[in-house]
Structure formats: structure tokens, C-alpha cells
TIVO-2410 file (N, C-alpha, C; in nm, 3 decimals):
# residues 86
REC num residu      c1      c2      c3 atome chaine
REC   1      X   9.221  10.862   8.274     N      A
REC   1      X   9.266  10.725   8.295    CA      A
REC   1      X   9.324  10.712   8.434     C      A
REC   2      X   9.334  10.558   8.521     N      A
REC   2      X   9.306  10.589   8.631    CA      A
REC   2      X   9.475  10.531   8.650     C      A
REC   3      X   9.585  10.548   8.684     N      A
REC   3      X   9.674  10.540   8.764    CA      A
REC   3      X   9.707  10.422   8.831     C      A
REC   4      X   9.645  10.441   8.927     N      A
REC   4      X   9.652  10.356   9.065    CA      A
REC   4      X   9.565  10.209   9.035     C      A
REC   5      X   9.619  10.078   9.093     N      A
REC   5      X   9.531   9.981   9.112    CA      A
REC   5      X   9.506   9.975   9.243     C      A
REC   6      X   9.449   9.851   9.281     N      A
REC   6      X   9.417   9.802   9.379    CA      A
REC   6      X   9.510   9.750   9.445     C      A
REC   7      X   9.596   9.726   9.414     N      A
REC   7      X   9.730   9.667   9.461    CA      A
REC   7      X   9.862   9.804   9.519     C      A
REC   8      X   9.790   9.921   9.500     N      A
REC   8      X   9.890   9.961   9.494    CA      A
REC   8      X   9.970  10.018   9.427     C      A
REC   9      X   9.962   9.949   9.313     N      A
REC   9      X  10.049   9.976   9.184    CA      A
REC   9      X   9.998  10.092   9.100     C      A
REC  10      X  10.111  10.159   9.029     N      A
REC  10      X  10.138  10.328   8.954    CA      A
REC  10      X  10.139  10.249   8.815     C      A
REC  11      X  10.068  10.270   8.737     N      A
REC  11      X  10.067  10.306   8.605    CA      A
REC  11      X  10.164  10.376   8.532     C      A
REC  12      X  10.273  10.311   8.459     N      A
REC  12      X  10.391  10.394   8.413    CA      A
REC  12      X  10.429  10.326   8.255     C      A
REC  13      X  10.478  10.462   8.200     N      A
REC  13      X  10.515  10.413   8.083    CA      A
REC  13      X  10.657  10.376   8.048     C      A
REC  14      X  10.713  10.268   8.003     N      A
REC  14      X  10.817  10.199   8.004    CA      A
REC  14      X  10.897  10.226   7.856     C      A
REC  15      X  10.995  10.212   7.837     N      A
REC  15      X  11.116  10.201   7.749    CA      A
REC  15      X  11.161  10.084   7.784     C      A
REC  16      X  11.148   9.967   7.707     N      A
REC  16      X  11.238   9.849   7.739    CA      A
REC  16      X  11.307   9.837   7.574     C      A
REC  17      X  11.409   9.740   7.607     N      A
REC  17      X  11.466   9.661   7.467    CA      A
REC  17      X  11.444   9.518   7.495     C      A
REC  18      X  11.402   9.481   7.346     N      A
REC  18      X  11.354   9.342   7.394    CA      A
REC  18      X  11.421   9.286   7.262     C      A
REC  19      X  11.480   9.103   7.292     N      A
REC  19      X  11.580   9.040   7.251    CA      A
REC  19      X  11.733   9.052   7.235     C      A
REC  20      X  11.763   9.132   7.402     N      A
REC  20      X  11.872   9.136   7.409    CA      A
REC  20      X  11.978   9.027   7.462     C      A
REC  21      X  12.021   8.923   7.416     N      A
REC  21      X  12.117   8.840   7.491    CA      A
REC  21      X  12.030   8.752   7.553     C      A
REC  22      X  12.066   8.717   7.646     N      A
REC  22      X  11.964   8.630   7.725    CA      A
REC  22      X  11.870   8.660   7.815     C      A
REC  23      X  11.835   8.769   7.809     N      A
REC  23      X  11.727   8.845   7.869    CA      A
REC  23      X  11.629   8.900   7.720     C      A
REC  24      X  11.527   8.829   7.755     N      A
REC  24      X  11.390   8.843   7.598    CA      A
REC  24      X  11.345   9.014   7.661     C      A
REC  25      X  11.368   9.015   7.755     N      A
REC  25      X  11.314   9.215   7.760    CA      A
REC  25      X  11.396   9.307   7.914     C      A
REC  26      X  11.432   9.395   7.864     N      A
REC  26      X  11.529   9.506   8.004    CA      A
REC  26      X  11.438   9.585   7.979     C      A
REC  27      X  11.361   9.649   8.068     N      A
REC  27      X  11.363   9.759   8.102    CA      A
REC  27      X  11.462   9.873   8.101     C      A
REC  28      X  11.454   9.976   8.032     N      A
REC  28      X  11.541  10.079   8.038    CA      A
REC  28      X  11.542  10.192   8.161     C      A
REC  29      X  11.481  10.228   8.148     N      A
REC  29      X  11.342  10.357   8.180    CA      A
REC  29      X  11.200  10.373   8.168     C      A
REC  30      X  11.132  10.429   8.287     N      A
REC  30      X  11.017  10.462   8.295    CA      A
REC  30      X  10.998  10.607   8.353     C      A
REC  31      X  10.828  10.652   8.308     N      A
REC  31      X  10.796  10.769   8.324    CA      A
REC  31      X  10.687  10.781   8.384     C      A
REC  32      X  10.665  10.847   8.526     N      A
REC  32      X  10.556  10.846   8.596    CA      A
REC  32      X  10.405  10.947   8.546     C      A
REC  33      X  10.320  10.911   8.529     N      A
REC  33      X  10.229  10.981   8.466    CA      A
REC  33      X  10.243  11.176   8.515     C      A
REC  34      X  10.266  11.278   8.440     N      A
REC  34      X  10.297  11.407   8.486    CA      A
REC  34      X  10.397  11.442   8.492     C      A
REC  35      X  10.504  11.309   8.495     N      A
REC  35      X  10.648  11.369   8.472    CA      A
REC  35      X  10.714  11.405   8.363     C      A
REC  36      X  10.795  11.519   8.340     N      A
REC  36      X  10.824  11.511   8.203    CA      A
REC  36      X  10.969  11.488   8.152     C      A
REC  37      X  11.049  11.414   8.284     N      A
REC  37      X  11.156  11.324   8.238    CA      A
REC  37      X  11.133  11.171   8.296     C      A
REC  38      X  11.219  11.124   8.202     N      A
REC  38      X  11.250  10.969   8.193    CA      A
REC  38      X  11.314  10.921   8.350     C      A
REC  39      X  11.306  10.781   8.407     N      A
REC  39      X  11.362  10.776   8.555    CA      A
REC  39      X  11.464  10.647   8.451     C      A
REC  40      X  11.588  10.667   8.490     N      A
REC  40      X  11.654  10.570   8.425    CA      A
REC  40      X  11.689  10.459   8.535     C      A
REC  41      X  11.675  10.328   8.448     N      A
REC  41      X  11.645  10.228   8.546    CA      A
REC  41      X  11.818  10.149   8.537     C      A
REC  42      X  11.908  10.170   8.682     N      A
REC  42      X  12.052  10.189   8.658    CA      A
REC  42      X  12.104  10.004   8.664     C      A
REC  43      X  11.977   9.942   8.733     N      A
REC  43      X  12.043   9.827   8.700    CA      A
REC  43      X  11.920   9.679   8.694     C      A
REC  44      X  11.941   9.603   8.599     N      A
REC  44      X  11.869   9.525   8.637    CA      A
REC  44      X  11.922   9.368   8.711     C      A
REC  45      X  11.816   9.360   8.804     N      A
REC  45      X  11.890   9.244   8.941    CA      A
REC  45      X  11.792   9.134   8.885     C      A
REC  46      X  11.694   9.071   8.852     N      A
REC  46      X  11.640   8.976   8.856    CA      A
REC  46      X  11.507   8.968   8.763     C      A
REC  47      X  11.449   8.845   8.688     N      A
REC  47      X  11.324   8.911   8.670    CA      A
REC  47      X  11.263   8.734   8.666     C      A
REC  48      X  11.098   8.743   8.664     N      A
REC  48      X  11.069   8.619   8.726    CA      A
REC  48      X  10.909   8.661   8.663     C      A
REC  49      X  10.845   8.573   8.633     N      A
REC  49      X  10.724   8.555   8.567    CA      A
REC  49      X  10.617   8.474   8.639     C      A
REC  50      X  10.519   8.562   8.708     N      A
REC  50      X  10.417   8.465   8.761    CA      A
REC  50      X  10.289   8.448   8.723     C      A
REC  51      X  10.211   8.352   8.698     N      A
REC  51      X  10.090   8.281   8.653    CA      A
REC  51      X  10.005   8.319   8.738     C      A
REC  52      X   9.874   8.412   8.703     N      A
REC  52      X   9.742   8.474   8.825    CA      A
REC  52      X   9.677   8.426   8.677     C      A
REC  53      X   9.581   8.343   8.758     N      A
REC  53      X   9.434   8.347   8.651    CA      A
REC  53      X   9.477   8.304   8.508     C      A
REC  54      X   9.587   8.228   8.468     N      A
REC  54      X   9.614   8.244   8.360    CA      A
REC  54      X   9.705   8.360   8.250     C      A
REC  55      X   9.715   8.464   8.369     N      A
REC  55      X   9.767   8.609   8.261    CA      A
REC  55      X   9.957   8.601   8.339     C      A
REC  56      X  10.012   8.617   8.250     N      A
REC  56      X  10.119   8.585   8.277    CA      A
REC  56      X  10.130   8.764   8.332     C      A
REC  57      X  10.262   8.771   8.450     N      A
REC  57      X  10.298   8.940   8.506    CA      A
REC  57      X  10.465   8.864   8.485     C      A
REC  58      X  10.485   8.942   8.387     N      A
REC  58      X  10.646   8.916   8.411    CA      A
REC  58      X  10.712   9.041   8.480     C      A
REC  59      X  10.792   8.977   8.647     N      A
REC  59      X  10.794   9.097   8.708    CA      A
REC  59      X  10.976   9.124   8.720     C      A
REC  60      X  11.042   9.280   8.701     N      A
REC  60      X  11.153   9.294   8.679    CA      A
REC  60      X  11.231   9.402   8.833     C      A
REC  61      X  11.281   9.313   8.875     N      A
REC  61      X  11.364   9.359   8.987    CA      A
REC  61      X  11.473   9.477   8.923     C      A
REC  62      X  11.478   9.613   8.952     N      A
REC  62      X  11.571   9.707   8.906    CA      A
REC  62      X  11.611   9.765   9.075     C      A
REC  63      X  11.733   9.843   9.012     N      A
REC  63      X  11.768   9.969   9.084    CA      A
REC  63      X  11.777  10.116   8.982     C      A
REC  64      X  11.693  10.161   9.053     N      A
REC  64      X  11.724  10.368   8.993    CA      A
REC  64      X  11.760  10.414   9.098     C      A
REC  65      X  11.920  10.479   9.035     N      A
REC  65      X  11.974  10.536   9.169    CA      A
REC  65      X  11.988  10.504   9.321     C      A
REC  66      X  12.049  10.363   9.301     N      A
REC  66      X  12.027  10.288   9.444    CA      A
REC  66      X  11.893  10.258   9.535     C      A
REC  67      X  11.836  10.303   9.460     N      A
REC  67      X  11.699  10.256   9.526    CA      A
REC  67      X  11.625  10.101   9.415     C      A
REC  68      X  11.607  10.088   9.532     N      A
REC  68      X  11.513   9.904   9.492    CA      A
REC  68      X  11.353   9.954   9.393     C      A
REC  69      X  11.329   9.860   9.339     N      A
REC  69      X  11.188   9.858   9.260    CA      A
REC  69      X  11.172   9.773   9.205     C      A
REC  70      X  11.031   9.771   9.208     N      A
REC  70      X  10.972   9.644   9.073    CA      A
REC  70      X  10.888   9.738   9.027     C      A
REC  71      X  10.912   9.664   8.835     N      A
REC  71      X  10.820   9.694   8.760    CA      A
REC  71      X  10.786   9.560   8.669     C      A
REC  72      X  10.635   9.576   8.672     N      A
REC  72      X  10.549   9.477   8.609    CA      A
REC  72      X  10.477   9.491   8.488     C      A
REC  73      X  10.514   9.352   8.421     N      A
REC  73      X  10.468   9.405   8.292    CA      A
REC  73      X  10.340   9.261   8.250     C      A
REC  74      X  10.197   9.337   8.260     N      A
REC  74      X  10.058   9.283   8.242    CA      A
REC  74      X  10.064   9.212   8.084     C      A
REC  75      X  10.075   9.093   8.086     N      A
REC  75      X  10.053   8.990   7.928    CA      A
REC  75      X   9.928   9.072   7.867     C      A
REC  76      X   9.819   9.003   7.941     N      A
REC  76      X   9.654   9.064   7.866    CA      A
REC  76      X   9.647   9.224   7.801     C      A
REC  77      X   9.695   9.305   7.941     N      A
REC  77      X   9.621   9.424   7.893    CA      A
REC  77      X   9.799   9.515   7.824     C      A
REC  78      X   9.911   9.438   7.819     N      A
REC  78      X   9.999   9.510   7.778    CA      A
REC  78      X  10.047   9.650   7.849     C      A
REC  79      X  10.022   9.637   7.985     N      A
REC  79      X  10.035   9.769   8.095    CA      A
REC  79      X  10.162   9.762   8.134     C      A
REC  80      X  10.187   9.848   8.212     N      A
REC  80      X  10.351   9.798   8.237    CA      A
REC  80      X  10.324   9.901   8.421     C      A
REC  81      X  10.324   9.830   8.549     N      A
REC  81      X  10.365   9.903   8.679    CA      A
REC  81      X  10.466   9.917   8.756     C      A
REC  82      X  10.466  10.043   8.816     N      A
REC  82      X  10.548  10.026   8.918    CA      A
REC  82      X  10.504   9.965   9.047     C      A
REC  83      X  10.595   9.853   9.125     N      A
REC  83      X  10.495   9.820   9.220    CA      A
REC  83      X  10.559   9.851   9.344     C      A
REC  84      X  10.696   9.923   9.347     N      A
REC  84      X  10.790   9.995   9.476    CA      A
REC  84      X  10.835  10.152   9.419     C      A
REC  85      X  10.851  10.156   9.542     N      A
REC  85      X  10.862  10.314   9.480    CA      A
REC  85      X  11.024  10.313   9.486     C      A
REC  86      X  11.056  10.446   9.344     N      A
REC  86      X  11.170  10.423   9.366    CA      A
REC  86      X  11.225  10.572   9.376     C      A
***
């Protein structure tokens, strides 16, 4: 299975909780394909949902360990990316 898109973006598997408070989904943690610990995601700053083609990307602004990232989470295919490195 292939990883990488065209964009850039890492293929990662996510831990979120969803219907927490007023946020419908947090991200917790994610895991980069080969890794065999969890990257814990220390804060979440923002998250914002944009319309391509109809497929909704609801995209979630975090920090792990002071470092910046987005991770995106694909409506259609139920994928979840990283799209900064963190």
C-alpha cells in the first residue's frame, strides 16, 4: 500500500475521540507507517473543513512536541494524513 500522495501527504494511522464537547472529533495520536510507537498529538489549535469535488477534508491544526502539523481526515475514502511534518 502506497504511503505517499501526490500532494505530499504520509498516510498515517490516527487515534481520535469523537463527540467530545464541542469539538465532533480530536485527534489524539498518530502512527507513521513502520513505526512502532504512537506520536502523541500535545495540542490541538484549530480545525476547519474544506469542500474539493464535493468530498469533504476536515483538516486539524495540532502541535507534537512543539512542532506545528496538519492532519487530514478524507470523508470518501476514510484515510486520515499527515500533511506537515512533525
Amino acid at each position: 500500500m502506497e504511503t505517499k500522495t501526490n500532494n505530499n501527504q504520509e498516510r498515517v494511522e490516527v487515534m481520535a475521540l469523537f463527540g467530545y464537547e464541542m469539538t465532533p472529533c480530536q485527534p489524539l495520536s498518530f502512527r507513521r507507517r513502520g513505526d512502532v510507537r504512537d506520536t502523541e498529538v500535545t495540542e490541538l489549535l484549530a480545525t476547519t473543513v474544506k469542500f474539493i469535488g464535493g468530498i469533504a477534508r476536515h483538516i486539524f491544526d495540532v502541535t507534537v512536541g512543539g512542532e506545528h502539523c496538519q492532519l487530514e481526515f478524507d470523508s470518501r475514502s476514510l484515510a486520515w494524513y499527515l500533511t506537515a511534518e512533525a
